[in-house]
N, C-alpha and C positions, 0 to 999 in steps of 0.2 A: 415738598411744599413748605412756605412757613408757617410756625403756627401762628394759631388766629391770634391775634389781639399782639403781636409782635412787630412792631416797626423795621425799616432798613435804617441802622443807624447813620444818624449825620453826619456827613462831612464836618471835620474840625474846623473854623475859620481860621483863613491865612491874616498875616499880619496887616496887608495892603484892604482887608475886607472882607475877599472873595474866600471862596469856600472851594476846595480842591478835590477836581472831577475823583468821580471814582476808579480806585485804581484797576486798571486793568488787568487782567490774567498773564504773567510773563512768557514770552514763547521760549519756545523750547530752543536753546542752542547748543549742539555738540558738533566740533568739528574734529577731523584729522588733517594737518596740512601739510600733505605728501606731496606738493606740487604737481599733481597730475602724472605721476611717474607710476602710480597703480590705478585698478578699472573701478575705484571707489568709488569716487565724486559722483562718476556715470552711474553708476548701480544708484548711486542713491536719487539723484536727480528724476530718477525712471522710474522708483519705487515711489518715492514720496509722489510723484504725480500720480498715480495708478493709485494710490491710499488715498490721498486728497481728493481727487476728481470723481474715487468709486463711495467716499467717506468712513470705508474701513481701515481706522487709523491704527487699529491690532490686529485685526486680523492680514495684513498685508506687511512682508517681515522690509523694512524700512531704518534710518538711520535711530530714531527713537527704540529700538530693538537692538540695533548695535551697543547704543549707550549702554545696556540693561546687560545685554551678555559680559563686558568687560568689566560693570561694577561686581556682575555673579564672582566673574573669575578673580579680582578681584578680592573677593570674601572668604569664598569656596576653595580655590586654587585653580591650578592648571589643570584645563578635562575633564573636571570634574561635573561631566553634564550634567549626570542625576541629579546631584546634591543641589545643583542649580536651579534643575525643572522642579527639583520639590517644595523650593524653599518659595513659601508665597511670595513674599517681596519681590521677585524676580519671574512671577505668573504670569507676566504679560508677552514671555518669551514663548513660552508655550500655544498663545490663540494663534499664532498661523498655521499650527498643524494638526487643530482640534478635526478641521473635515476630512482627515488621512487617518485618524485612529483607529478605525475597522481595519486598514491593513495589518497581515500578518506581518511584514517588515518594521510596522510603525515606529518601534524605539529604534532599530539601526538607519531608518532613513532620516531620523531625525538627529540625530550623535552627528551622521555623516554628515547633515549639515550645518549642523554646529561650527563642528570641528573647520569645513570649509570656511565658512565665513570667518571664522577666529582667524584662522591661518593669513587671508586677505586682512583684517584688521591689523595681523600684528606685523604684517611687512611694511604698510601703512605707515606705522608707531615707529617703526625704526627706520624706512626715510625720512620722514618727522623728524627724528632723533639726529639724525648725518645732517640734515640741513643745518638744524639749530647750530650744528657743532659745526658746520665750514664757515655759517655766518657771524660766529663767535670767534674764530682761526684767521676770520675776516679772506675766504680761499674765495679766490674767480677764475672762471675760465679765460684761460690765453687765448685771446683772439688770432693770434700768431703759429699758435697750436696744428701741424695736418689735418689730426681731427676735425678742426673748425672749419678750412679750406672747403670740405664740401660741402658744407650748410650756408658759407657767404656765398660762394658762386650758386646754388641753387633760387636764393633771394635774388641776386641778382638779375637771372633768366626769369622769374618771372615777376618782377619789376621791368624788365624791357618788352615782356610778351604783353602786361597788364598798358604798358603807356602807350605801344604803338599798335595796337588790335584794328582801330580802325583804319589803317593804311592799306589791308587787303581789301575791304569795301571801296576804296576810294580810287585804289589801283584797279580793281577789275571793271571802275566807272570810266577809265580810260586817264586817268590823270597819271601825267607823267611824271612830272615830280615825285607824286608819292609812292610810283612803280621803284623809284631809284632809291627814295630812303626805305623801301621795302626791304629791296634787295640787300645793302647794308645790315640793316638790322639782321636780314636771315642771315649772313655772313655771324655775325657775332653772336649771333645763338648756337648759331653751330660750331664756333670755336670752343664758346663757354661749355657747352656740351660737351666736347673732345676734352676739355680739362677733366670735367667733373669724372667722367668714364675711366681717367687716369688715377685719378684722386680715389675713386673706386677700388683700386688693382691696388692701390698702397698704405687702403685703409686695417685691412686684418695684420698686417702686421706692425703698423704706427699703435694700432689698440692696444695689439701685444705689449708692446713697452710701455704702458700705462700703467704704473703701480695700484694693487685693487686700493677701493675705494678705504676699507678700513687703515691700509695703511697710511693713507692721504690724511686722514683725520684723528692718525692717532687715537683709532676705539676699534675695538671689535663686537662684531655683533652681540657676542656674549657678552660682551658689560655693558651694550644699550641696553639688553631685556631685563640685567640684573638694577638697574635705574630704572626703568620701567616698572618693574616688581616691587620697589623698594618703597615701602609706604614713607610720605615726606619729601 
């Protein structure tokens, strides 16, 4: 409460007159942008609803909880769970596992899940990291590439299943015409499908001659974590 006899103070007046609304509370933004290559997004998307909709914003472990383990680590170092859950500033990691502390397991169920989640964080951090660095390399995938071969013809099949869907309603109404560009079309799915099934059989070893990824980018994992780590 405020105390008695204490006003809210006034807005400053803007130059044109007016008086400038009261600032709002900033939301909260942290993101990782892994391009959807880890089950991040989704964990978070699923939490933050179930925290939001139940409005237990701590007690439900959530992206705001990720922020806080990474600043702990951060401070603390690597693993250093205890030193984490001790330190107040970083208490808020602690309220989703305050209704499990009567078990006998409680500290290793809770490390264990630390440690989980960090591990998904930090794979996260370092597709982040590869990105920044192919988009910096200025690297794109060959469209020209085998690899690629069975992801254009799969779009392709279903772009011809998506445009001509309604020809099997229309053909079994007796229409003739559209019996026959039925039949076409099934022709051509069925070819495109015999590629793809080929494109299948010569994809484990097209992959193989893929140089890995660190090499493509000139970095290896160990000097993204050691940037990662590197305060500045």
């Amino acid at each position: 409460e405020e105390p008695k006899g204490e006003r809210e103070p006034r807005a400053e007046a803007r130059p044109n007159g007016r008086r400038e609304d009261k600032a709002e509370k900033p939301r909260f933004m942290f993101n990782i942008a892994d391009g959807g290559f880890t089950e991040l997004h989704t964990l978070w998307q699923n939490e933050e609803r179930a925290a939001i909709s139940s409005g237990k914003l701590n007690e439900i472990w959530h992206r705001r909880h990720d922020y806080w383990l990474l600043a702990g680590i951060v401070l603390h170092g690597y693993a250093r769970w205890t030193d984490i859950q001790n330190d107040g500033a970083f208490g808020v990691i602690n309220e989703p596992f305050k209704g499990e502390a009567s078990k006998g397991n409680f500290l290793e169920m809770k490390n264990k899940f630390l440690a989980r989640r960090f591990k998904l964080l930090e794979q996260a951090l370092v597709i982040e990291e590869q990105l920044r660095r192919a988009a910096y390399l200025n690297m794109t995938q060959d469209p020209s590439h085998p690899a690629m071969a069975l992801n254009t013809r799969f779009a392709e099949v279903e772009c011809l299943a998506e445009s001509h869907q309604h020809l099997s309603k229309e053909s079994l109404a007796g229409n003739k015409p559209a019996n026959a560009v039925l039949h076409k079309v099934l022709n051509q799915l069925e070819e495109l499908l015999s590629d793809m099934k080929a494109d299948v059989t010569r994809l484990p070893a097209t992959l193989s001659r893929i140089p890995p990824i660190a090499a493509r980018l000139q970095m290896s994992e160990r000097s993204i974590l050691s940037r990662l780590a590197s305060k500045g």
